[in-house]
N, C-alpha and C positions, 0 to 999 in steps of 0.2 A: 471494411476490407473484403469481405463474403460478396458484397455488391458486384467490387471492383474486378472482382476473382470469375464473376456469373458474369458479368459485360465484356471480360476478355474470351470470354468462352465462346461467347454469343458472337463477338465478331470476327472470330476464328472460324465457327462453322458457318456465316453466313459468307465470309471470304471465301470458302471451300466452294460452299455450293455456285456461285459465282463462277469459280475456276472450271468446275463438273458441267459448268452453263456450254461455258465456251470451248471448252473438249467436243462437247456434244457438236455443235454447232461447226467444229473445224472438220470431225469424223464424216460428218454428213456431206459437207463442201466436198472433201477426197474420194468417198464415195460417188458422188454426183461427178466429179472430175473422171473417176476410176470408169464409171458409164460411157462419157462422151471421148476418152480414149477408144474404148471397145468398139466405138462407132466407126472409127477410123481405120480397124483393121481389116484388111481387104476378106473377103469372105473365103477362099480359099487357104486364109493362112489362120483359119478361126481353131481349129484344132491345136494349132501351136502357140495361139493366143491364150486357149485353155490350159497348156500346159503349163506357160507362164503362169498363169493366175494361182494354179494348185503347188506350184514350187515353193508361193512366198504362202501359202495358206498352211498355217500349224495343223489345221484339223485335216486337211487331206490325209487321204490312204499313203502312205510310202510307197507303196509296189504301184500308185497311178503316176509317180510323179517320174516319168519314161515319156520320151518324146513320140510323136506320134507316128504312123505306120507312113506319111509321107514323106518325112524326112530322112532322107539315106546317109545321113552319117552317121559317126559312130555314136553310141551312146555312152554317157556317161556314166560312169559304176557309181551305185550308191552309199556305197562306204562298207567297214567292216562292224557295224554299231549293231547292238543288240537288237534294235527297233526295225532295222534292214529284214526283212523274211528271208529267212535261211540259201535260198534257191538264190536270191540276186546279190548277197555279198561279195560284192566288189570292186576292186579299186583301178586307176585310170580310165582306161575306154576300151569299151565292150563292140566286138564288131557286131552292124547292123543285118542280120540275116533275115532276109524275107519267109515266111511265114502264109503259106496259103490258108483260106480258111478252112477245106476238108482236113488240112493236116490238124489244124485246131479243134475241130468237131471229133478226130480222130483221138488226140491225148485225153479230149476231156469225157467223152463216152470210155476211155481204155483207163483214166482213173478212178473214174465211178464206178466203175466195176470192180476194180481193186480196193479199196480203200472200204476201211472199218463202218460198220454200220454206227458207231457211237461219236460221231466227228464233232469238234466246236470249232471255234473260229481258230483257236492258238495250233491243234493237231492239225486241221485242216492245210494249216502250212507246211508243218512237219511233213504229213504223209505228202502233201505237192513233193516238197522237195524228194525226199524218196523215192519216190515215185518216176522223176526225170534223173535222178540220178540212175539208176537201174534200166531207164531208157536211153541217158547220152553216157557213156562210159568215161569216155575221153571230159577231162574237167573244162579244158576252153569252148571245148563244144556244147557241155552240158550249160553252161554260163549264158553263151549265146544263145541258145534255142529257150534258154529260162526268161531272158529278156524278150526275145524275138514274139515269144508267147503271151506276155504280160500286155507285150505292147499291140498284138492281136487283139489281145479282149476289148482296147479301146477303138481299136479301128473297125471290127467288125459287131461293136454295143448296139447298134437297131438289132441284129438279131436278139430274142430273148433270153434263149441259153447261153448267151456271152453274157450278157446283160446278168443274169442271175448271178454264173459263176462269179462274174467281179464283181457284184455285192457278198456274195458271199467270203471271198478274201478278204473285204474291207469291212468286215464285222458287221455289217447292214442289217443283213440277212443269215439265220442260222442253219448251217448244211445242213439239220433233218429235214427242210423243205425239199431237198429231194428226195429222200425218202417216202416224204407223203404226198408227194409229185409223181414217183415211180407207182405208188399203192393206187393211185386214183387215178393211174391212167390203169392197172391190171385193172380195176374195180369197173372202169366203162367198158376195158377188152370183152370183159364177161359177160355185160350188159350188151353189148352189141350184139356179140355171139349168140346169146337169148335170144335175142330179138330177131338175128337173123334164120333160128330154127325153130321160130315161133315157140320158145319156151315160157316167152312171156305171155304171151296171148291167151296158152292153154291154161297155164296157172291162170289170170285172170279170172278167165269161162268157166275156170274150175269151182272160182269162190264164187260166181254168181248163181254157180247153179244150186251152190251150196249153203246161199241165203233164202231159199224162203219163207215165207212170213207162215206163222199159225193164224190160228184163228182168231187168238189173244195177243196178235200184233207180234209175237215172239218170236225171233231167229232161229231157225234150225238148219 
């Protein structure tokens, strides 16, 4: 009976692995299908081919899944759900307001300067929000320019400071790298500065002149 009990066992899990065969193998075909669609999307609608792609993806950011900066209609509110970042909860359709890039160079230089030196990925939303709340007063407005914004950082991502910030809302990246981004740019200011009043050159000349050798090979 123990036999009978180990042989039903065994062709249960070789039935499995079997099934796990052809999972794999159907995944792979969809994938390779999901490629040769992509090929077909004309290049100028490739931004809103990526939007597709991150809508039906679990693991996407929620604040990327925002149409992109060339489509002028409205956009869709993302719900009132807890997983929504505070700044974008909202329901029907959000008007599509354009969004320069200096205006965006301008919020996100005017939050870094506001915003706590002790930031993580969860605060770092909070203080956004805040942060535009105190800058749009008016709640439709604030809504708008929150989206309008979000959807900035994907249209203008070759720049690197976009680029960063939205790793940084999408947990990528942790907001003390600006921090240590701010420190090592003062740390080359100073370096430059040296260098540009020969402060380095003097120390240098200073310490060579203040190695000479003894007689017994000794530094002094």
């Amino acid at each position: 009976r123990t036999q009978i009990c180990m042989d039903s066992v065994v062709d249960h899990l070789v039935s499995a692995m079997r099934d796990v065969e052809k999972l794999k193998e159907q995944v792979l075909k969809m994938q390779q299908l999901l490629e040769e669609v992509k090929q077909l999307v004309p290049i100028w609608n490739e931004h809103t081919m990526q939007d597709v792609v991150e809508a039906y993806d679990e693991d996407a950011a929620v604040h990327r899944q925002i149409f992109s900066m060339n489509d002028k209609r409205s956009f869709a509110g993302l719900g009132l759900d807890e997983s929504v970042p505070p700044y974008l909860r909202a329901e029907g359709f959000v008007r599509h307001r354009y969004m320069s890039k200096k205006e965006c160079e301008d919020i996100m230089e005017a939050f870094h300067a506001e915003a706590s030196g002790d930031l993580n990925t969860s605060s770092l939303h909070a203080e956004l929000h805040q942060y535009l709340q105190r800058r749009f007063v008016e709640p439709e407005e604030f809504t708008e320019f929150a989206y309008a914004f979000i959807c900035s950082l994907e249209a203008y991502r070759d720049d690197p400071d976009f680029e960063l910030f939205d790793l940084m809302l999408a947990g990528a990246v942790h907001p003390s790298i600006m921090q240590d981004q701010e420190t090592m740019l003062r740390e080359l200011q100073t370096l430059v500065h040296s260098c540009a009043d020969g402060g380095i050159e003097n120390h240098s000349h200073h310490n060579h002149r203040g190695q000479r050798m003894t007689g017994n090979g000794k530094n002094f």
